[in-house]
C-alpha positions as CSV (number, residue, x, y, z in Angstrom):
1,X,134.4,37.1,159.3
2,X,132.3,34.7,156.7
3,X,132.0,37.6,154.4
4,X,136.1,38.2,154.4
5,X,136.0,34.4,154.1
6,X,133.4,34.5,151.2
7,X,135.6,37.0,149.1
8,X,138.9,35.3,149.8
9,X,137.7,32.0,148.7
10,X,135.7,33.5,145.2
11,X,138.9,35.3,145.0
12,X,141.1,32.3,145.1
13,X,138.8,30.6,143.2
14,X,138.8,32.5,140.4
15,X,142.5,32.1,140.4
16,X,143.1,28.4,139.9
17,X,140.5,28.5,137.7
18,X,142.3,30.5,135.2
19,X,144.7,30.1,132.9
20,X,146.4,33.4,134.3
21,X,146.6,31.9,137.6
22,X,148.3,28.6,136.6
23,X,150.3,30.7,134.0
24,X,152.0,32.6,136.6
25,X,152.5,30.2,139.2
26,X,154.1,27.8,136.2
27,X,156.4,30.5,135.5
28,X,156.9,31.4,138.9
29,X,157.9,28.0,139.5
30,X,160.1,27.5,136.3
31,X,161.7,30.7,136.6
32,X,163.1,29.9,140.8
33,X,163.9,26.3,140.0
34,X,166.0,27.6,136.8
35,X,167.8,29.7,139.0
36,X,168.2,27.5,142.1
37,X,169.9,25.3,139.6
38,X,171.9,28.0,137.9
39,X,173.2,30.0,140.5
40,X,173.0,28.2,144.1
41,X,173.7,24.6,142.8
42,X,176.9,25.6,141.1
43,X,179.1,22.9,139.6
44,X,181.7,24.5,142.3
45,X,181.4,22.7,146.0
46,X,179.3,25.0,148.5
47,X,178.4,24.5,151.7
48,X,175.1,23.3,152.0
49,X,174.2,26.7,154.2
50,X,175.1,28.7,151.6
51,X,172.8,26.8,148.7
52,X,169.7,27.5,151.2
53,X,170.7,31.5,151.3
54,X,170.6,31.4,148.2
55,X,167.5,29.6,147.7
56,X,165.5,31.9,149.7
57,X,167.1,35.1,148.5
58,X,165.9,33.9,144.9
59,X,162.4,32.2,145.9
60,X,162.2,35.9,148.0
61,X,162.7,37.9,144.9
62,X,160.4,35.9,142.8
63,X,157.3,35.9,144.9
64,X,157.7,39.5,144.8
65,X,156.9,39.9,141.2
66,X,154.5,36.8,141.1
67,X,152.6,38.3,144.1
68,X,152.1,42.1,142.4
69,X,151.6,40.0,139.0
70,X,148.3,37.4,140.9
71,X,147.3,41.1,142.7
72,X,147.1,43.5,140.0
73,X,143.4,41.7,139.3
74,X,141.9,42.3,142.5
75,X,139.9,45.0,142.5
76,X,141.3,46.5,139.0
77,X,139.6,43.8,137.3
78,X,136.5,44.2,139.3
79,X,136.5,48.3,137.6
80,X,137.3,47.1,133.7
81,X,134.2,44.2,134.2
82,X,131.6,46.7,136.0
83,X,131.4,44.2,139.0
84,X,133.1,46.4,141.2
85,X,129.5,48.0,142.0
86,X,128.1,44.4,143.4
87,X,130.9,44.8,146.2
88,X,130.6,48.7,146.5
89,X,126.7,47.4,147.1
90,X,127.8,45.3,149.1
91,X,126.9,45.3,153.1
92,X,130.9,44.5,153.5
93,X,132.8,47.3,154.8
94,X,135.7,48.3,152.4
95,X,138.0,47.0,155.3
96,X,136.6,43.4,154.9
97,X,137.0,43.8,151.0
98,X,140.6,44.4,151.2
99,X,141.4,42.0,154.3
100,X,139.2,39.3,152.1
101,X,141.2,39.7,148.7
102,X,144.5,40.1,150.6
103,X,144.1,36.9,152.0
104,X,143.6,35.0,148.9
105,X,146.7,36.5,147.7
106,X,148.2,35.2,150.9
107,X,146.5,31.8,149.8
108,X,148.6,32.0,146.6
109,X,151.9,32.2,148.0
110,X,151.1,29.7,150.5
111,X,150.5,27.4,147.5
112,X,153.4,28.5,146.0
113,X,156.1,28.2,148.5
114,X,154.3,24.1,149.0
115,X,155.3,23.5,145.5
116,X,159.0,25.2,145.9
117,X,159.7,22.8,149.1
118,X,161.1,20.3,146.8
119,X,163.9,22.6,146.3
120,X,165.6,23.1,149.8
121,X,165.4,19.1,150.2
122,X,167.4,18.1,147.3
123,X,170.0,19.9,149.0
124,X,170.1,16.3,151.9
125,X,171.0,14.6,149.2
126,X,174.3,15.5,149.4
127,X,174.6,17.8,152.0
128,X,173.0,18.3,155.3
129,X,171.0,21.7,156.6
130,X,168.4,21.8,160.1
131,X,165.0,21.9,159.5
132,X,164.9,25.2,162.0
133,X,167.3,27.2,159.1
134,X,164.7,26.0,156.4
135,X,161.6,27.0,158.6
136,X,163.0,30.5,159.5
137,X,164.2,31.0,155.6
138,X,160.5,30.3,155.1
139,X,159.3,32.3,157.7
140,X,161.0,35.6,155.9
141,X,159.8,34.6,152.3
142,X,156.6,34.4,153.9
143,X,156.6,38.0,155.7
144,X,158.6,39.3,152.5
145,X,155.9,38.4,150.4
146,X,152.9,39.1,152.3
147,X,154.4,42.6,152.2
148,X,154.6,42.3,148.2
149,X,151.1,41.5,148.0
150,X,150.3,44.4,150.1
151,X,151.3,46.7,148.1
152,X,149.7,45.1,145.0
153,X,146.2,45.0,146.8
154,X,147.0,49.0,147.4
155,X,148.2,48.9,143.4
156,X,144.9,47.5,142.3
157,X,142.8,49.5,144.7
158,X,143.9,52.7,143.1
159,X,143.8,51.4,139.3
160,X,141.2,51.6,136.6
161,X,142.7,49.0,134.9
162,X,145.3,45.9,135.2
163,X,148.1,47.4,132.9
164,X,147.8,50.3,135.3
165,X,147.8,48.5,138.8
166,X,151.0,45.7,137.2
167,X,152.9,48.9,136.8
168,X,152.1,50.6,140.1
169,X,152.8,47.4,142.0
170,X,156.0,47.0,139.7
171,X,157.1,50.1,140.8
172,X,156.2,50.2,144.6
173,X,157.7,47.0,145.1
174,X,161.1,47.9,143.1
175,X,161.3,50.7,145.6
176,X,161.8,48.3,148.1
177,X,164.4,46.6,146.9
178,X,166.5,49.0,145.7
179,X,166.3,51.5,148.4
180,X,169.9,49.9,149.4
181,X,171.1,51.8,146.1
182,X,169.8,55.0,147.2
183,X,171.6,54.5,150.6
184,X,174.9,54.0,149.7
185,X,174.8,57.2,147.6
186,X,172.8,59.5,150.5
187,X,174.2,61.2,153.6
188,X,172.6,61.2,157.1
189,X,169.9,60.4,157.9
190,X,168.7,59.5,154.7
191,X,171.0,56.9,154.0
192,X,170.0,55.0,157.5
193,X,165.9,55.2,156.2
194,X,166.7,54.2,152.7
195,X,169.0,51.2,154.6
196,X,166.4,50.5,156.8
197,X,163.8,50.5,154.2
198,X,165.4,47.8,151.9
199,X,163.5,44.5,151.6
200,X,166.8,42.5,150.6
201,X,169.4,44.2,152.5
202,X,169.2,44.6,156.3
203,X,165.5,43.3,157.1
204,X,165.4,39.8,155.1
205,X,169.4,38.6,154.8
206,X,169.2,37.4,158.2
207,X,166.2,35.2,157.7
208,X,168.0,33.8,154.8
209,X,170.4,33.0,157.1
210,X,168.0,30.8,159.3
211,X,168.1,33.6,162.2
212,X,165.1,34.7,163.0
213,X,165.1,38.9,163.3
214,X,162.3,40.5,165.3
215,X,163.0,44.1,163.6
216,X,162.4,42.3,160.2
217,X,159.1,41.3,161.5
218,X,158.3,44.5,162.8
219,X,159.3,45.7,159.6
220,X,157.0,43.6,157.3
221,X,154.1,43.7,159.1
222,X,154.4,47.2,159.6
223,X,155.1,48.0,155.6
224,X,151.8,45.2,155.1
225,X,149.4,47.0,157.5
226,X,150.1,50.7,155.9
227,X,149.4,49.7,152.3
228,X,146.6,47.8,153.4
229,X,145.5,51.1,155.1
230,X,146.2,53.0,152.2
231,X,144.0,50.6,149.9
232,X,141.4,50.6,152.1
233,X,141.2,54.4,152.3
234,X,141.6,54.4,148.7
235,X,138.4,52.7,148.2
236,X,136.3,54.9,151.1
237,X,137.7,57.7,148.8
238,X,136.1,56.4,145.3
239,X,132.7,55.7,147.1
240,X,132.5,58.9,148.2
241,X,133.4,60.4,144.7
């Protein structure tokens, strides 16, 4: 457990001690608040349930893509700077490598949904929502994004390079969230996976909702745990190589 610890800390680290890491999260945090402002506080009156939904379906979609973007360095960057044969070295298992840099991915979008929380309480100034409906919201953006940072960790683990591993995260993650596109054009069965599949449709909406749905946890976890799998096989597979 230290030496998961020990890598999730350097990780992290090495993070906020970049100007990638603050980069991102700067834009992370520009880009939601510019679009809490543009599109869920609308010059038109709303009630205030419906300015949270939409403050957790935006802060959902942007951890997404700020959680492959903080990922793709994990163990791609460790291949371009030769440092990936300290940890190959290593007496860490390759389970404990992956647990270890997933969990300071995990660190990041705890620090990032911290800084968001002065979003959903501007919303008492003139308008009133529970503090159960905000802490479920966050409890989906939470699960939605651990599962995005999956499958960057599983991105990067496969990836010579960053480029590579931003682009393979991109595109896993976009899978995701458009499968409800593929199920409205699909026939049985297909078109009840491809529903089921969707990050935004049927597993998150009702956590934006403040309701808290046990098949969406299922769900997340689930999708978390098998690309963490996969990256972890993926890097039992290049040892052996």
């Amino acid at each position: 457990m230290s030496g998961i610890w020990l890598i999730a800390r350097r990780d992290f680290s090495a993070f906020i001690n970049t100007m990638w890491g603050w980069l991102i999260l700067s834009l992370a945090l520009l880009i939601d608040g510019i679009l809490f402002n543009a599109f869920a506080l609308s010059s038109t009156p709303r009630l205030s349930a419906e300015v949270l939904t939409d403050f957790f379906f935006l802060t959902g979609g942007i951890v997404l893509f700020a959680g492959v973007a903080i990922t793709m360095r994990l163990f791609a960057e460790e291949r371009q700077t030769g440092t990936i044969v300290l940890l190959e070295s290593s007496p860490l298992s390759e389970t404990q490598a992956v647990i270890g840099k997933y969990l300071s991915g995990l660190m990041f979008l705890a620090l990032f949904l911290v800084l968001t929380a002065y979003m959903p309480a501007m919303i008492f100034v003139n308008g009133k929502v529970s503090p159960e409906q905000i802490g479920v919201g966050y409890l989906g953006v939470s699960l939605l994004g651990a599962a995005g940072i999956a499958i960057g960790t599983w991105a990067s683990a496969i990836s010579k390079n960053q480029l590579v591993a931003l682009i393979i995260g991109a595109a896993g993650t976009l899978f995701f969230v458009l499968s409800w596109m593929l199920s409205r054009v699909l026939d049985p069965p297909f078109k009840g996976l491809f529903a089921y599949m969707a990050f935004f449709d049927k597993q998150f909406q009702p956590f934006q909702e403040g309701r808290i749905n046990t098949e969406g946890v299922v769900f997340f976890v689930s999708v978390s745990f098998a690309f963490l799998l996969l990256a972890t096989r993926s890097l039992i597979a290049r040892r052996w190589e």
